[in-house]
N, C-alpha and C positions, 0 to 999 in steps of 0.2 A: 484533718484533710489538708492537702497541700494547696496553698495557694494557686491562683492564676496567673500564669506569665502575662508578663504586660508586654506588649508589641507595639513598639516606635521606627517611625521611620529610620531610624539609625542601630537600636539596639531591638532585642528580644532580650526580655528580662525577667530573673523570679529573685523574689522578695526575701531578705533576709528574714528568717525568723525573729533575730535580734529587735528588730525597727519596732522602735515606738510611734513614729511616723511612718506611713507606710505610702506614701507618694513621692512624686519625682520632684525635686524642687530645682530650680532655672541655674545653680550652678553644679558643672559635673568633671568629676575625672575619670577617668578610665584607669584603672591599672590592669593594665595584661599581663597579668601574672594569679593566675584560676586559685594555687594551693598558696599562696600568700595570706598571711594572717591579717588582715586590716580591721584595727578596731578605730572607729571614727571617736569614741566619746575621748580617748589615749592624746586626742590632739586637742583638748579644749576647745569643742566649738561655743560660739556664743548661742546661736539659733540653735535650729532644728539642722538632721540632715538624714539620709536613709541608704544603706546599703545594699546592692541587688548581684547576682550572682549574673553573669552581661555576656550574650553572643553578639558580636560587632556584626553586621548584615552585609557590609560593604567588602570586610575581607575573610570572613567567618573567622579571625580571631576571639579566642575565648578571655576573660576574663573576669574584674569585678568591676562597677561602676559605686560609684559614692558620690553622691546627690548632697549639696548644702542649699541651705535657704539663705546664706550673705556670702556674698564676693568674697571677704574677707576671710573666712572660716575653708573655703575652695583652696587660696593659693596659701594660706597656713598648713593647709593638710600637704599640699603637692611640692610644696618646697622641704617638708620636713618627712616628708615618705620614702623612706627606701627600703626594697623588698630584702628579706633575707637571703 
């Protein structure tokens, strides 16, 4: 059975199946780009982080969000991401 979207003041969210972790942790990116392939583990994180399939609430852009548990592991992912 499919998980529950999770609904935040900013996003509506469903849960990668992938996530070992399956919470929101306090650093996040957005990539708006829905059919982009983003694998978080591809960037070496140190912590935890978890992937969610992301409707933005403010512009209804769609996308993906990726959630780190360190600062560090955030602007590693976002500096070295670029969609195909």
């Amino acid at each position: 059975m499919p998980e529950q979207a999770i609904t935040t003041p900013i996003y509506k969210l469903y849960p990668s199946p992938r996530n070992r972790d399956r919470q929101l942790f306090a650093h996040e990116v957005f990539v708006p780009h829905m059919y982009a392939l983003v694998d978080p583990p591809s960037y070496d994180p140190q912590g935890r982080w978890s992937l969610f399939a992301a409707h933005r609430l403010a512009d209804g852009k769609n996308g993906q969000l990726v959630t780190f548990e360190l600062q560090a592991d955030a602007a590693r992912f976002e500096a070295r991401f670029t969609p195909d």
